[in-house]
VOPAGU-2260 file (C-alpha; in pm, 1 decimal, decimal comma):
REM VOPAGU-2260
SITE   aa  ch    i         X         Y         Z
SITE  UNK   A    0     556,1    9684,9   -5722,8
SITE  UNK   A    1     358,1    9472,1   -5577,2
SITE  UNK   A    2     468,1    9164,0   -5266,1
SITE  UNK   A    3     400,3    8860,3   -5178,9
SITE  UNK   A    4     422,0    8794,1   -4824,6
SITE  UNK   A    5     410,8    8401,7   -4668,8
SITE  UNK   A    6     124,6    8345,1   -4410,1
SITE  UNK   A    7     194,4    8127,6   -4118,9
SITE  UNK   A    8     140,5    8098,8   -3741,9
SITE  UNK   A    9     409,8    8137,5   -3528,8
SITE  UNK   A   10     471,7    7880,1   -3285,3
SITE  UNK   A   11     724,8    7947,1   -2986,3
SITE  UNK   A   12     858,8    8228,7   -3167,9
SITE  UNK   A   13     912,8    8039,6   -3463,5
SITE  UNK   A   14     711,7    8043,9   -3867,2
SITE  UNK   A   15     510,1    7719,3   -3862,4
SITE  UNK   A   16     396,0    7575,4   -4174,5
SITE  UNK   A   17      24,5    7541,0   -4144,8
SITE  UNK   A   18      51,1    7232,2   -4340,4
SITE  UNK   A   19     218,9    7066,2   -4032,9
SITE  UNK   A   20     -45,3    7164,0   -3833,5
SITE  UNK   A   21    -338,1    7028,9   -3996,7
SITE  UNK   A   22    -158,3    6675,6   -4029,6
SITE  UNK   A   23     -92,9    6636,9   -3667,0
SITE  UNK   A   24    -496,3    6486,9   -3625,7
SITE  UNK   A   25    -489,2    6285,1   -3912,9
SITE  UNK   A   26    -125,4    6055,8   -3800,1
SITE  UNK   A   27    -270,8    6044,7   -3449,6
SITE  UNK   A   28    -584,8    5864,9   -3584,7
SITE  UNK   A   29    -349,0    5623,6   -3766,2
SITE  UNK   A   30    -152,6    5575,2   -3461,7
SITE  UNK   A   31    -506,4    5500,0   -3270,4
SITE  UNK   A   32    -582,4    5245,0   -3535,4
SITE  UNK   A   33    -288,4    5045,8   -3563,9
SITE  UNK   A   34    -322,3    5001,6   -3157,0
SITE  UNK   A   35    -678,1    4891,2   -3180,9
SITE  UNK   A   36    -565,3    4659,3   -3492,4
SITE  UNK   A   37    -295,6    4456,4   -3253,0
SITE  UNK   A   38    -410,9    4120,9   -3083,3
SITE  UNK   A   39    -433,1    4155,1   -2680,9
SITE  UNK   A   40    -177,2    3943,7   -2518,8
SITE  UNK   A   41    -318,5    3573,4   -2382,6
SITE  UNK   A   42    -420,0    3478,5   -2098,5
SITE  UNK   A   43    -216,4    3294,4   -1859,4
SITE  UNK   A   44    -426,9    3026,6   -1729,5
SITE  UNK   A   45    -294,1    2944,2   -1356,7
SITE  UNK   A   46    -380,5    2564,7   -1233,5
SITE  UNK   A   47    -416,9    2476,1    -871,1
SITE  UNK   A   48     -97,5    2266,6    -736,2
SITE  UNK   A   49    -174,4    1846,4    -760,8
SITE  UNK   A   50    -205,0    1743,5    -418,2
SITE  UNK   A   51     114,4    1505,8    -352,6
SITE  UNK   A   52      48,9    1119,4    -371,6
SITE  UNK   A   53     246,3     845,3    -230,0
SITE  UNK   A   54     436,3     508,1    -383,8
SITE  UNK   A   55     617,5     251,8    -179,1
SITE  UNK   A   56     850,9      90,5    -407,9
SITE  UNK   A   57    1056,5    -244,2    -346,2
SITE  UNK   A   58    1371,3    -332,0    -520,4
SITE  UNK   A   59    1373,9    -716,8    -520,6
SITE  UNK   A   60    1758,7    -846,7    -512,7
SITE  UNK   A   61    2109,9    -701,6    -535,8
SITE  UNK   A   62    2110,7    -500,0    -908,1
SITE  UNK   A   63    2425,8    -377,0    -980,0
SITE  UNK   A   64    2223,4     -53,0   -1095,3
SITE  UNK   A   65    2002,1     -20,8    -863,5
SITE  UNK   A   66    2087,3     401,7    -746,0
SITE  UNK   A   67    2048,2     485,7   -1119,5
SITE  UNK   A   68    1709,4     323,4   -1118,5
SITE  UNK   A   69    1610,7     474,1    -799,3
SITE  UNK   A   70    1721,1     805,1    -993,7
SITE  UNK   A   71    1515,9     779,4   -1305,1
SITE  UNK   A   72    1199,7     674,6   -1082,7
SITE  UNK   A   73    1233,0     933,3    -853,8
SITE  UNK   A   74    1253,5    1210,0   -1150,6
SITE  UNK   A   75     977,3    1077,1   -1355,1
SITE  UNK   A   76     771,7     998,9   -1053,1
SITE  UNK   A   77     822,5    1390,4    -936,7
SITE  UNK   A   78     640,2    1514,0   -1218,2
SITE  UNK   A   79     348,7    1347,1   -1138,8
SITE  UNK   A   80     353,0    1520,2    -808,5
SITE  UNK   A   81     421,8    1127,2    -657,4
SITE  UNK   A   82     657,4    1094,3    -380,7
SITE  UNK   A   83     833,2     721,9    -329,0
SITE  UNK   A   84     952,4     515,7     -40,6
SITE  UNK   A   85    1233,8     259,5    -160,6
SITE  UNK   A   86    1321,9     -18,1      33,8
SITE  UNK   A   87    1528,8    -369,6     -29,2
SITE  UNK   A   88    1436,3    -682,8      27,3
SITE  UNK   A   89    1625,4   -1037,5     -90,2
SITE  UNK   A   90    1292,2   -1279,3    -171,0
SITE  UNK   A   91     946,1   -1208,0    -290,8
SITE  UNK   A   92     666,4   -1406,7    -226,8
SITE  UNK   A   93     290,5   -1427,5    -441,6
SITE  UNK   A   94     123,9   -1282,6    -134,7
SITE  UNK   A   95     320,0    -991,7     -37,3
SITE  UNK   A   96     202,1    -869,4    -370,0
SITE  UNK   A   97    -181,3    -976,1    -320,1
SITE  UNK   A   98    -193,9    -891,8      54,4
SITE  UNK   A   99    -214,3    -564,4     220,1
SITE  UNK   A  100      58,9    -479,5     508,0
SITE  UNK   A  101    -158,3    -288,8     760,0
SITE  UNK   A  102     220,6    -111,8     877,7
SITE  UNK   A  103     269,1     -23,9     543,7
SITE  UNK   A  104     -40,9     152,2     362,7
SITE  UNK   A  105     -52,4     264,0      25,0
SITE  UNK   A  106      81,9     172,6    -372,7
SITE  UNK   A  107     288,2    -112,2    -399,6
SITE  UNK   A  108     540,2    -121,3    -621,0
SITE  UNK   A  109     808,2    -440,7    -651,7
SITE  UNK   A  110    1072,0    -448,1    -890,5
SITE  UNK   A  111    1224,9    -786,6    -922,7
SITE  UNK   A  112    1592,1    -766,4   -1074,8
SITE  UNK   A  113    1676,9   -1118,3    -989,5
SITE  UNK   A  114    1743,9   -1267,9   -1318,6
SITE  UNK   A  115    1990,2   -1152,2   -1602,2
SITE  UNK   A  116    1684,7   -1223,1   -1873,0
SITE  UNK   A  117    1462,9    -948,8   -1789,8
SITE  UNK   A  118    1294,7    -732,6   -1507,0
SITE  UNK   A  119     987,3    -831,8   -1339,1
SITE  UNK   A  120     756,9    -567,2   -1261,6
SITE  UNK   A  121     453,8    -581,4    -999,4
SITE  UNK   A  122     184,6    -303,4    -912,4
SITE  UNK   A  123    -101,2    -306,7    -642,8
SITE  UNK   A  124    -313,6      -3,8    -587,7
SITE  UNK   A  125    -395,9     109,6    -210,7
SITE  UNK   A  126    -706,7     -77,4    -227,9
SITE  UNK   A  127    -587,0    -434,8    -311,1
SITE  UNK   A  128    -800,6    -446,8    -621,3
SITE  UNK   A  129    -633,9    -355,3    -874,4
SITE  UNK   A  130    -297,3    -459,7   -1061,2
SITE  UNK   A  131     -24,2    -419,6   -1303,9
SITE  UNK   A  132     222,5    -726,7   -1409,3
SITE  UNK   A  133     458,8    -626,6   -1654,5
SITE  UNK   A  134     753,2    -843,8   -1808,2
SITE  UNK   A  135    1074,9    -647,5   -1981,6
SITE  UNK   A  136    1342,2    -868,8   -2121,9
SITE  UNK   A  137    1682,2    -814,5   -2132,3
SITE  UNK   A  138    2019,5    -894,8   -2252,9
SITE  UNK   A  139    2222,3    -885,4   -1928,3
SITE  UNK   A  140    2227,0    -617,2   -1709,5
SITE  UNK   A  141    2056,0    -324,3   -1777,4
SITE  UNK   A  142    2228,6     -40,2   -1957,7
SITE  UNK   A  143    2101,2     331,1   -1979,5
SITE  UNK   A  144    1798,4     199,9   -2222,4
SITE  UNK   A  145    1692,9     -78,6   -1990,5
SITE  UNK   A  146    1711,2     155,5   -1712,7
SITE  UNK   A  147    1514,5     455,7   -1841,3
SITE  UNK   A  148    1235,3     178,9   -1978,6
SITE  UNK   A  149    1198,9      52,8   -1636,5
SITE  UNK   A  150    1168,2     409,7   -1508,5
SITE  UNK   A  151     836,5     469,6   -1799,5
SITE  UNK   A  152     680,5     145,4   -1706,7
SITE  UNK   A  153     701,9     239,4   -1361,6
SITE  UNK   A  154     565,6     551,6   -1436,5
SITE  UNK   A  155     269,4     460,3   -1664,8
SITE  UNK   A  156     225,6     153,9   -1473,8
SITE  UNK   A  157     170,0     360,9   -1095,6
SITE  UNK   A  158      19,0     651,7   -1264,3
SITE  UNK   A  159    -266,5     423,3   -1443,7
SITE  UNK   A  160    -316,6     287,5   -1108,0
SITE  UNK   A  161    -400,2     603,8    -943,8
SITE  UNK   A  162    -628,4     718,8   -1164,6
SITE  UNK   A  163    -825,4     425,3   -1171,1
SITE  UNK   A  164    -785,8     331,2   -1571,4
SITE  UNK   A  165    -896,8      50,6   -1719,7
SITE  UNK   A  166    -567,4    -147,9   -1840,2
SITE  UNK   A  167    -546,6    -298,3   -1512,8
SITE  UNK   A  168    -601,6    -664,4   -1375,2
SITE  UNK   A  169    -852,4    -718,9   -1143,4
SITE  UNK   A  170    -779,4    -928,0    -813,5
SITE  UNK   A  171    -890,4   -1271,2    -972,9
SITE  UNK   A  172    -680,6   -1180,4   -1267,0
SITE  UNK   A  173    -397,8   -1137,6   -1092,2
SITE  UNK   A  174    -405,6   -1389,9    -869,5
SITE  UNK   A  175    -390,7   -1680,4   -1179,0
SITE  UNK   A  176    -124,9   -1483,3   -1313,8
SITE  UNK   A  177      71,8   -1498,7   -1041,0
SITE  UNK   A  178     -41,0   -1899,7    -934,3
SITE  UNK   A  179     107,9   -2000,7   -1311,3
SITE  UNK   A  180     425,3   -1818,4   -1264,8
SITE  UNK   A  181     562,7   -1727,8    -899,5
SITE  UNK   A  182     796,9   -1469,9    -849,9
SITE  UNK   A  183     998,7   -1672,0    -602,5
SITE  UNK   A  184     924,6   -2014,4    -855,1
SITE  UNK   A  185    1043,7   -1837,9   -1115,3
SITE  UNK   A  186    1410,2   -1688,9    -981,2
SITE  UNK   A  187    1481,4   -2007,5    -838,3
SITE  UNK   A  188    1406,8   -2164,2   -1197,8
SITE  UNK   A  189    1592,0   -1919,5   -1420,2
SITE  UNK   A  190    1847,3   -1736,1   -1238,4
SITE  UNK   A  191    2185,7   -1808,1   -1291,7
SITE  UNK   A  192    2395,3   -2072,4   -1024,5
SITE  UNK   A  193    2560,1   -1807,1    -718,8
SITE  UNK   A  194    2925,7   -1812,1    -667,3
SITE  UNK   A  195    3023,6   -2106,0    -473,8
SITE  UNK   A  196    3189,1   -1831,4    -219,9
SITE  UNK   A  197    2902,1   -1632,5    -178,9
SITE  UNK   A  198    2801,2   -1728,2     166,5
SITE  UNK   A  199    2459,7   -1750,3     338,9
SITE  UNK   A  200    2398,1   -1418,8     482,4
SITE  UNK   A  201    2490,0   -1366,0     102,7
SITE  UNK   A  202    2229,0   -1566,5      -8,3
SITE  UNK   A  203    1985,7   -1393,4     168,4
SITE  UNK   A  204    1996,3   -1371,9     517,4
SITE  UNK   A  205    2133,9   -1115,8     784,7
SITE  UNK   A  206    2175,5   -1140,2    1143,5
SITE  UNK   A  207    2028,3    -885,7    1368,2
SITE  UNK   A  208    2082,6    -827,7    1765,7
SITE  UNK   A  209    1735,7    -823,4    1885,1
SITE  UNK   A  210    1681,9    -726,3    2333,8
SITE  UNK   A  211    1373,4    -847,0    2492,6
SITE  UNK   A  212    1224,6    -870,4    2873,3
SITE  UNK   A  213     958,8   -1014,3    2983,7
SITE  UNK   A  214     787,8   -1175,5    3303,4
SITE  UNK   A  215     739,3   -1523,7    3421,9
SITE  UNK   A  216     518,4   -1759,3    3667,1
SITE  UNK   A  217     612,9   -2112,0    3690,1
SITE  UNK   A  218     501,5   -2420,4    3942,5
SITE  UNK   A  219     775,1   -2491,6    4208,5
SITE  UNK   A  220     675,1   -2707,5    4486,4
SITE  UNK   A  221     343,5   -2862,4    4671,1
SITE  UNK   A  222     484,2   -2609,9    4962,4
SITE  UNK   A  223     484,7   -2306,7    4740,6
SITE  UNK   A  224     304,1   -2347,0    4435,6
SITE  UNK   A  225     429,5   -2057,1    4261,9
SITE  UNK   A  226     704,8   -1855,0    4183,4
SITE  UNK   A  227     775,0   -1554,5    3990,8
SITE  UNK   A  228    1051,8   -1449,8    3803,7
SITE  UNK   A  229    1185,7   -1125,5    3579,6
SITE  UNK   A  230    1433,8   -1152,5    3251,5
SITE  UNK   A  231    1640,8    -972,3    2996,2
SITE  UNK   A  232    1736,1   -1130,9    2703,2
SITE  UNK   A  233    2009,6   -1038,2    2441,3
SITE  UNK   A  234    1960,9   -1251,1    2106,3
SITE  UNK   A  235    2183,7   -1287,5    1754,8
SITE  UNK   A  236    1930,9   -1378,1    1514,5
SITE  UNK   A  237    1994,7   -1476,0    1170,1
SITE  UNK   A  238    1627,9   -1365,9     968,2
SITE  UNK   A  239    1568,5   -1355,4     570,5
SITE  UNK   A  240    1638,9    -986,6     455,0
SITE  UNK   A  241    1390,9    -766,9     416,2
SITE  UNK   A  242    1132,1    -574,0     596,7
SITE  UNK   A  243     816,1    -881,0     537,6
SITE  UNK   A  244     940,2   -1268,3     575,4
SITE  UNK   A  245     706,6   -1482,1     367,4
SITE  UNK   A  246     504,7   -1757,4     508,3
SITE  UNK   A  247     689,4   -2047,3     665,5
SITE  UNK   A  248    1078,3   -1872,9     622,7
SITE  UNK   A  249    1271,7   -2018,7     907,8
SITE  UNK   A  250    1489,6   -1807,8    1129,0
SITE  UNK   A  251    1787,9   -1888,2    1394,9
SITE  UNK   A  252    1983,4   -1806,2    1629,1
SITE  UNK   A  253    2137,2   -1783,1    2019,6
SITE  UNK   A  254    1955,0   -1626,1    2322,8
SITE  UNK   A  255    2087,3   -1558,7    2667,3
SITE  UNK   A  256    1870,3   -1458,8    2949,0
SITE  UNK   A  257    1962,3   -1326,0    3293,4
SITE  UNK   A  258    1641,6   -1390,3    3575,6
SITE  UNK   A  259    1565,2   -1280,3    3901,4
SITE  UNK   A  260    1335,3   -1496,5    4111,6
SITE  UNK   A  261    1105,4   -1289,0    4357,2
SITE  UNK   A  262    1166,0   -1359,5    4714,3
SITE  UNK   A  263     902,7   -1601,1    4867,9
SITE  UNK   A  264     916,7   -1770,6    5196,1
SITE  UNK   A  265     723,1   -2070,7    5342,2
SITE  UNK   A  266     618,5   -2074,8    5669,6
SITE  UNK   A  267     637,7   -2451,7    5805,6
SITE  UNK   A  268     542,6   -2596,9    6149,4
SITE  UNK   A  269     830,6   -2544,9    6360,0
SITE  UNK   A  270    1018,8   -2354,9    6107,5
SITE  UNK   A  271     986,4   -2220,5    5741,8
SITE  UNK   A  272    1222,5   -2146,2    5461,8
SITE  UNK   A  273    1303,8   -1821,3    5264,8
SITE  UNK   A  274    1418,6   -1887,3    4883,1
SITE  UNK   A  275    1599,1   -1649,6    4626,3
SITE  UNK   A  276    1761,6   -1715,4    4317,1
SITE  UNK   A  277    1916,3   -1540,1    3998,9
SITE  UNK   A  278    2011,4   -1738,3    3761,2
SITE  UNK   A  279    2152,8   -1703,3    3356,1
SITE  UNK   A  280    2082,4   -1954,5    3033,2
SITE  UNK   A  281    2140,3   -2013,5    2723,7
SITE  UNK   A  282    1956,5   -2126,3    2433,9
SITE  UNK   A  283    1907,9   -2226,7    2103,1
SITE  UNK   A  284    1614,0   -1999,1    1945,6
SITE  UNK   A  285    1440,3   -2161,1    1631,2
SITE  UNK   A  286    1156,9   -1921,6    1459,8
SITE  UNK   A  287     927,3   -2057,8    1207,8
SITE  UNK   A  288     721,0   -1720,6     991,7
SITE  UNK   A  289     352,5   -1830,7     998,4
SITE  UNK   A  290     219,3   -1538,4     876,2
SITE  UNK   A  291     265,0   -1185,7     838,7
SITE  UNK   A  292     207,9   -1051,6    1187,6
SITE  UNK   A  293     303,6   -1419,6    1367,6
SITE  UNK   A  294     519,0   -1593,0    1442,9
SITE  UNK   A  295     609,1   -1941,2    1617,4
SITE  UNK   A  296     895,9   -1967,8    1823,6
SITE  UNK   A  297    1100,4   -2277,1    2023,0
SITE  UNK   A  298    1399,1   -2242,8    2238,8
SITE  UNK   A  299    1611,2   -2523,9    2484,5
SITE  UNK   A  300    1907,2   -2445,8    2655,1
SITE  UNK   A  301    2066,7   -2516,2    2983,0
SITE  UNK   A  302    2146,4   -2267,7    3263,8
SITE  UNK   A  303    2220,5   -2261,2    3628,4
SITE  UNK   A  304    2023,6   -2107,4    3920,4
SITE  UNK   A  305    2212,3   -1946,2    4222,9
SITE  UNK   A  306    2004,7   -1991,7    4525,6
SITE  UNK   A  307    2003,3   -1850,1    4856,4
SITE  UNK   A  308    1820,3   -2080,0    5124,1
SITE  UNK   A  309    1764,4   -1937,9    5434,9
SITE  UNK   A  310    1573,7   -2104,9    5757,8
SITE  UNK   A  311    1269,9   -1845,4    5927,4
SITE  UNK   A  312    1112,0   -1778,9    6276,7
SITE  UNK   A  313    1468,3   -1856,6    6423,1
SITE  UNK   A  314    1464,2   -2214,7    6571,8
SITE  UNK   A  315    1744,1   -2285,9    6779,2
SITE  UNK   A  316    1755,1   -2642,7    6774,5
SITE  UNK   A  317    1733,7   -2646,9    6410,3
SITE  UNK   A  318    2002,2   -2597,4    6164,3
SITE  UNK   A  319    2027,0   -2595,1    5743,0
SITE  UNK   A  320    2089,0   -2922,0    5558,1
SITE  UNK   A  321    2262,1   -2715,0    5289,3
SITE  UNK   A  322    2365,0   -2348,2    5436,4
SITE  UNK   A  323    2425,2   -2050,8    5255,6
SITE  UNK   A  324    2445,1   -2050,9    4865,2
SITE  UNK   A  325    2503,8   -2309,4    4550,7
SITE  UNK   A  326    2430,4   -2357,8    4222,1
SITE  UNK   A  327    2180,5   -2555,0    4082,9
SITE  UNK   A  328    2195,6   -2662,7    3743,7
SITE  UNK   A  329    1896,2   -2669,0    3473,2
SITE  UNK   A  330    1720,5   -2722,3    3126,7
SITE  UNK   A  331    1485,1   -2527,9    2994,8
SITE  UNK   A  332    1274,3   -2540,6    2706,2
SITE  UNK   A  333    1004,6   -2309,6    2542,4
SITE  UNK   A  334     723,1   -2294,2    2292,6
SITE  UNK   A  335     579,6   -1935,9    2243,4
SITE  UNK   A  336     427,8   -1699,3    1983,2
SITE  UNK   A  337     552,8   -1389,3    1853,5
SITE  UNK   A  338     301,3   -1105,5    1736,5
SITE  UNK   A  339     407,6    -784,4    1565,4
SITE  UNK   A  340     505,1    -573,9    1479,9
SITE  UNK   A  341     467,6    -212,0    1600,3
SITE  UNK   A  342     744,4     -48,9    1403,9
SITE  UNK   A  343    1077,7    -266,5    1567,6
SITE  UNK   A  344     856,0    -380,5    1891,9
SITE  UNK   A  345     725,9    -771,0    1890,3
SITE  UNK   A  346     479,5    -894,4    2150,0
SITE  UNK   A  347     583,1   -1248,6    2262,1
SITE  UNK   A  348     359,8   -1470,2    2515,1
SITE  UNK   A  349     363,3   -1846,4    2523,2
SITE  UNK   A  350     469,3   -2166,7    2777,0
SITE  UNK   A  351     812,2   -2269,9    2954,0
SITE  UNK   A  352     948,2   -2538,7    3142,7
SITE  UNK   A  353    1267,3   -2529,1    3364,3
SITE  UNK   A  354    1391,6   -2916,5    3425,1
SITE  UNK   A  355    1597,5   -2998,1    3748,9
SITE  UNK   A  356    1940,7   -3216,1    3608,4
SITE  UNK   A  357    1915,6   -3377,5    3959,9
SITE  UNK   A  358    1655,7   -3416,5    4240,8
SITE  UNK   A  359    1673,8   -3171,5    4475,8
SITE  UNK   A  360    1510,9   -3054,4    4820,6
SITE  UNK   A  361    1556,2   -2800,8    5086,3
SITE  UNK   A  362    1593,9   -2974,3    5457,5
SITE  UNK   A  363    1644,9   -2919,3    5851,6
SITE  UNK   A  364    1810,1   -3136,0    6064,7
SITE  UNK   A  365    1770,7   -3115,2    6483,9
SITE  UNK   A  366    2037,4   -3194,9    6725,7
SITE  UNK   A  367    2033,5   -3552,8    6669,4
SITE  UNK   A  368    2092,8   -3549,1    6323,1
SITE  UNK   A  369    1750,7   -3654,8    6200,1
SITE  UNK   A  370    1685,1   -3471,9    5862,1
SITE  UNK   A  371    1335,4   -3375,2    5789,9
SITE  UNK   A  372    1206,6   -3215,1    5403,5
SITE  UNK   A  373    1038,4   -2857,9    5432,1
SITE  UNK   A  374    1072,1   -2758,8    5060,8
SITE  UNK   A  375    1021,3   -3000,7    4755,6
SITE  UNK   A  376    1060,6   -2844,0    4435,7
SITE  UNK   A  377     919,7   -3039,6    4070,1
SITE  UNK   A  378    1157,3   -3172,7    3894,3
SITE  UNK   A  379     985,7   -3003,1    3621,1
SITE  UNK   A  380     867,0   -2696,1    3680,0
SITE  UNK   A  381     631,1   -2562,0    3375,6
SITE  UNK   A  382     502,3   -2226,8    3362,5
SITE  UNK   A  383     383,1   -1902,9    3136,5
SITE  UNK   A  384     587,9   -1603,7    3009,3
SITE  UNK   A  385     471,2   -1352,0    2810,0
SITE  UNK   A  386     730,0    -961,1    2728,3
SITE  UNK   A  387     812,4    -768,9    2489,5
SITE  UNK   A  388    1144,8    -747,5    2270,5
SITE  UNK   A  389    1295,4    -489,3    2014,9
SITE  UNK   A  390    1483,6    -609,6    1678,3
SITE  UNK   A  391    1768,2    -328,5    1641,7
C-alpha cells in the first residue's frame, strides 16, 4: 500500500508550512510600500525673537477705569513685543503732543478721558513726524466694550506708527487738526461742571516740598563792596499735576531760606571793623512756566539778619557805638530763572535785592564821645544768586 508523506522544513524543531515561508518577502514589500506612501511630517519653521520696542503712554485725567485700561494695553501691546511706560497727568496742551521732550524719548501716546462723550486719542512717532488722532464716542463711562476698543485703537494706532504705514498724518496735518480743536479747548468746552466740593489741588494741582541751595554776592557798602553769602531753602509749592506744565501755567507757593554771610573785615585808619551775620526769610514764591525746560520765577519776603560787629587792630581809646550782637531787620525781593530739568534737579540763577527797613551804620566813638562812621552799608543792597534745588 502505498503513503503519502507531507514535506516541510522544520523550523526550531517544529513542521513549517512552506507556504508561510515564501509569503514572508512578499508582506515585507507591502509593509516597505505603505511607509514610502506616508507624507513626511512638516517642517517647523523657527522665527528669530522681535527685538522689544518702547511706548510711553499718558492717561489724561482721573478715569474711573483707568487700571483696566492700563490692563488691556499692556496685554495687547505685549504681543507686539512693545513694552509701555504709563504715567498721569491732569491737563494736556497742543504742544506736548507736537513737541519732543528731550527727557523723555520715544512714542507718544496720550489718552484723554476727560469728557463723559467719548475718548480722545493722540499718537506721535519717535521722530515727531508722524501722527495718529483718533475720536471714540461714548455713552458715559466706559464699560468692558469701550475699554477693550480703546485697547485695539491703541494697538493699531502705535503699531501703524512703528512700522511707518501710510494712514498717518503728517506734521502739517496734524498741527491744523489740532489748531481747530484743542485738547485743553475742548475739555474745558464739553466736560461736565466739577463738584462744587472738589477743591483745587482737586482740580488739578498738587503741592510738592521742593529743597534748594545756592550761593550769593551782593553790594554792601562803599567800605566793602562785596559780600558773600551761602543758603538752604525748604519750599511748599503748589504746581499743575503732571510730569510737563504747559506754557504759561502759573505755580505758588512759600520759601524759607536760612544764610550765612562770609566773614569780611575792613581795615580803617585808626581802626577797622569785622562783620558776620546769619540771618533767615521768608517769602512768597510766584512761578510763571515759559516753556518746557524754563521757567520764570519772583519771590519778596521779609527776614532779619543777626550781626556780629566787632572793632580790629585793638585801639584802646576807641570803643563800639553798638557792641556785641542785634538784629537787623530786612526785605528782600528776587527775579530769577529756573532751567531743567535733569530728572528732579532744576538749575536756578538770576538777581536779588536785600532792602534795609531802617538806615543803618557801624560807628566808633573816642573818649570824648565824638562818634565817627567806619562802615556804611546801602540801603539797598542788589546782588546775583545762582544754586541748584531738588523737587521731591
Amino acid at each position: 500500500m502505498a503513503r503519502t508523506v507531507a514535506m516541510g522544513v522544520l523550523l526550531g524543531g517544529l513542521p513549517f508550512p512552506c507556504s508561510a515561508l515564501a509569503d514572508q518577502p512578499g508582506r515585507a514589500l507591502a509593509r516597505r510600500r505603505s511607509l514610502e506612501k506616508k507624507p513626511a511630517p512638516p517642517a517647523i519653521k523657527v522665527e528669530p525673537p522681535r527685538a522689544r520696542r518702547d511706548a510711553r503712554i499718558r492717561l489724561v485725567g482721573s478715569p474711573p477705569r483707568a487700571a483696566d485700561i492700563e490692563r488691556v494695553v499692556n496685554e495687547l501691546l505685549s504681543r507686539e513685543a512693545i513694552d509701555v511706560t504709563w504715567s498721569r497727568v491732569a491737563a494736556l496742551h497742543t504742544d506736548e503732543i507736537l513737541v519732543l521732550d528731550p527727557q523723555q524719548p520715544g512714542l507718544g501716546v496720550w489718552l484723554d478721558l476727560r469728557l463723559p462723550s467719548e475718548v480722545s486719542l493722540y499718537f506721535r512717532d519717535g521722530a515727531g513726524e508722524r501722527f495718529i488722532i483718533r475720536r471714540l464716542p461714548l455713552a458715559g463711562a466706559p464699560d468692558e466694550v469701550g475699554v477693550e476698543a480703546v485697547g485695539q485703537i491703541v494697538e493699531s494706532s502705535v503699531v501703524a506708527l512703528l512700522e511707518q504705514r501710510t494712514e498717518t498724518l503728517s506734521r502739517s496735518e496734524a498741527v491744523a487738526v489740532l489748531a481747530a480743536s484743542p485738547p485743553d479747548a475742548r475739555a474745558r468746552t464739553e466736560a461736565a461742571p466739577e463738584s462744587a466740593t472738589a477743591t483745587a489741588t482737586d482740580a488739578g494741582r498738587s503741592a510738592s516740598v521742593e529743597l534748594g541751595g545756592g550761593a550769593a554776592g551782593a553790594a554792601f557798602a562803599p567800605q566793602l563792596p562785596v559780600i558773600a553769602r551761602l543758603e538752604a531753602t525748604v519750599a511748599l509749592m503748589f504746581r499743575p499735576r503732571g510730569s510737563t506744565h504747559p506754557a504759561f501755567s502759573p505755580s505758588w507757593g512759600l520759601s524759607l531760606a536760612l544764610g550765612y554771610t562770609w566773614p569780611r573785615h575792613y581795615d580803617g585808619v585808626p581802626v577797622g571793623v569785622e562783620l558776620q551775620a546769619e540771618g533767615a526769610f521768608a517769602a512768597g514764591v510766584f512761578e510763571l512756566q515759559l516753556a518746557r525746560s524754563m521757567a520764570l520765577r519772583v519771590t519778596g519776603g521779609l527776614g532779619i539778619n543777626h550781626v556780629r560787629y566787632q572793632p580790629r587792630n585793638g585801639a584802646v581809646t576807641l570803643s563800639l557805638a553798638n557792641q556785641g550782637t542785634f538784629l537787623l531787620p530786612l526785605a528782600r525781593l528776587g527775579a530769577m530763572a529756573v532751567l531743567g530739568p535733569w530728572g528732579r534737579w532744576w538749575a536756578f540763577a538770576g538777581a536779588v535785592a536785600d532792602v534795609a527797613l531802617f538806615k543803618v551804620h557801624y560807628d566808633v566813638r573816642d573818649v570824648q564821645g565824638n562818634t565817627r562812621p567806619i562802615v556804611v552799608p546801602y540801603t539797598v543792597q542788589p546782588g546775583l544768586v545762582a544754586g541748584l534745588e531738588v523737587r521731591l
